[in-house]
N, C-alpha and C positions, 0 to 999 in steps of 0.2 A: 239250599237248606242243609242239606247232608256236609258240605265244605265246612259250616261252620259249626257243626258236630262234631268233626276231624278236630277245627281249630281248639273248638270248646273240651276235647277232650286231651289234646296234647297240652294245653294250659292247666286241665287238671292234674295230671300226671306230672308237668314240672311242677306246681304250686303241693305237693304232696297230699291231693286231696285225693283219700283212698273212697271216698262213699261216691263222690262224683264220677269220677274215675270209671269205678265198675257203673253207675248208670247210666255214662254215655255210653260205656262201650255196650252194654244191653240197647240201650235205643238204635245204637247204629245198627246192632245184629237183627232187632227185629222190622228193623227197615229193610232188610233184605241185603246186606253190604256184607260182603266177603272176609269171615275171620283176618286170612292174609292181606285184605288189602287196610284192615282198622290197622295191624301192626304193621305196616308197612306204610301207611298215610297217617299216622297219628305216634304210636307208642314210640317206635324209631325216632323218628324226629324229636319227641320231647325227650327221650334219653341224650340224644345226640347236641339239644340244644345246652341239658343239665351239664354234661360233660362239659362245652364250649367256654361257656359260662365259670366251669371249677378251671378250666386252665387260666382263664384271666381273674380269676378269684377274686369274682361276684359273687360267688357262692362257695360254701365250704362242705366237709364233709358230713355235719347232720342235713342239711338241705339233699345232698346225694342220697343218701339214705332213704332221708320220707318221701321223694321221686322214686327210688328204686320199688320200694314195697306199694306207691301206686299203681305204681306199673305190671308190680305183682299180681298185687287184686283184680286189677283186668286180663291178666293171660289166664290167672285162674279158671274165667269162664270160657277166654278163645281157647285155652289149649286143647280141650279135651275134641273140641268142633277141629280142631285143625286135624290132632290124631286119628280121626274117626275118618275125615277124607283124606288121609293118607300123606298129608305135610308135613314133614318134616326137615327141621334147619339142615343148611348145604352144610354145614361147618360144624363138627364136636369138636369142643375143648375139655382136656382134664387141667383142675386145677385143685393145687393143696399146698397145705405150709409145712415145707422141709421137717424134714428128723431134729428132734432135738429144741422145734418150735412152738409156744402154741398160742402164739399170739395168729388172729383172725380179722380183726376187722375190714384191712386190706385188703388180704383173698378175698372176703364175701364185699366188696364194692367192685371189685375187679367180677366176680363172678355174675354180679349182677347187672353188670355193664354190658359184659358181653351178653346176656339173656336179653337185656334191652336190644342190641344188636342183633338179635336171631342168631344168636350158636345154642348149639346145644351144649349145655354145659355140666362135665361130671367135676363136682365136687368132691374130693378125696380126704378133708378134713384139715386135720393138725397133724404136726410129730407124724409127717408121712414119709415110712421106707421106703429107697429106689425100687424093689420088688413091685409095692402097690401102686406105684406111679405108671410101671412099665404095664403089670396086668390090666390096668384099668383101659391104657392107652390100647392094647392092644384087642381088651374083649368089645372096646366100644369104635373101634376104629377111628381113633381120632387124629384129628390133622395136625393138632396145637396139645400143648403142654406148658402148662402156667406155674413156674414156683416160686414160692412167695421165703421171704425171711426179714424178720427183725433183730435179731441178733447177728451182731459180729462173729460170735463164737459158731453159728450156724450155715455161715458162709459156707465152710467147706463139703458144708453137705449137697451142695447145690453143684458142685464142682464132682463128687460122687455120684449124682443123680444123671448128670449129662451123660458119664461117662458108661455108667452102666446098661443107658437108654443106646448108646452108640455102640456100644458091646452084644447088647442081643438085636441087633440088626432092625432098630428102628430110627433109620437115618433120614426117612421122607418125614419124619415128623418134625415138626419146628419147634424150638424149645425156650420163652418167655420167663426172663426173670425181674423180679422186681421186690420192693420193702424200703427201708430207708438207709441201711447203709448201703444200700447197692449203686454201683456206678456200672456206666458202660465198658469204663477199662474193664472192671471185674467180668461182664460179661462176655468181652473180647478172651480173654486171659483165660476162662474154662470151656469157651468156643460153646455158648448160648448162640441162638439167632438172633436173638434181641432182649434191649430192656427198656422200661417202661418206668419213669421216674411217678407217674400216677395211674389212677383206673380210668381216666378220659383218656389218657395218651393210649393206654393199651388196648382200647378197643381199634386206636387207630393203625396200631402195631400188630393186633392181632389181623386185621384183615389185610395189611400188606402181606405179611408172611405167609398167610393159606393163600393168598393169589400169587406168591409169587411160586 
């Protein structure tokens, strides 16, 4: 019975059905079934599936979207049960869109992705200076660091942000770029750990690089 609450509710979470969404995931919890294991047998999976799906594009970016905020709506009510018994994601990621930028919708697919993934994830905003990229990384102790740009002209800030993150001695952390003029040359070239042509690829980039 419970399996097919899992399945019934990863089917809502990819079909962007926020009202179902949160009522499986309420039925599962009052069935006695483990915050962590509804996101980790349900939410996972339909994020992972939305993702799979955007790389063969069956799906595009509003379908990512109305999955993402389903998915929302249901951590809304595990999160607080999870913080309360003491869970918390293995993995922080900061993410933000470079100096000089203030285009978002990227970052907040990428940021939501990985949420779907279980990281914990700081969002740093728009037009973010290397200073609040390094403070952030540093007061939250995070593994990963996500920066985002759409402009050409903003590349170079992302070449500045590497650099300064290497400068004050935060070299265990791995550094994720991505937007749409970005290429991997470009990420070889300012010595990034990686990049990420979409927000499906980057959840799969993000958890090569914290495990490696």
């Amino acid at each position: 019975m419970l399996m097919n609450t899992f399945q019934e509710l990863t089917d809502a979470v990819e079909k962007g059905n926020r009202k179902e969404a949160a009522r499986l995931t309420q039925v599962l919890l009052d069935a006695g079934t483990a915050p962590l294991e509804i996101v980790e047998s349900a939410l996972v999976p339909a994020m992972s599936n939305v993702g799979e799906k955007f790389k063969n594009n069956q799906v595009f970016v509003p379908e990512m979207l109305i999955a993402a905020r389903a998915m929302k709506e249901a951590m809304a009510i595990i999160q607080p049960l999870l913080t309360a018994a003491g869970i918390v994601p293995k993995y922080t990621a900061v993410i933000g869109t470079v100096q000089g930028d203030l285009h978002d919708i990227g970052k907040n697919l990428v940021a939501m992705m990985l949420k779907g993934a279980n990281f914990n994830v700081i969002d740093v905003g728009i037009n973010v200076p290397p200073e609040k990229f390094i403070a952030a990384a540093r007061e939250n102790n995070a593994q990963l660091v996500g920066l985002s740009a759409l402009l050409t002209t903003t590349m170079p800030a992302m070449k500045t942000i590497v650099d300064a993150m290497r400068a004050a001695g935060l070299n265990n952390v791995k550094i994720m770029i991505g937007g749409a003029p970005i290429t991997q040359q470009f990420a070889n070239e300012i010595g990034a750990d990686g990049y990420s042509p979409d927000a499906a690829s980057a959840v799969d980039l993000a958890h090569k690089l914290v495990a490696a």
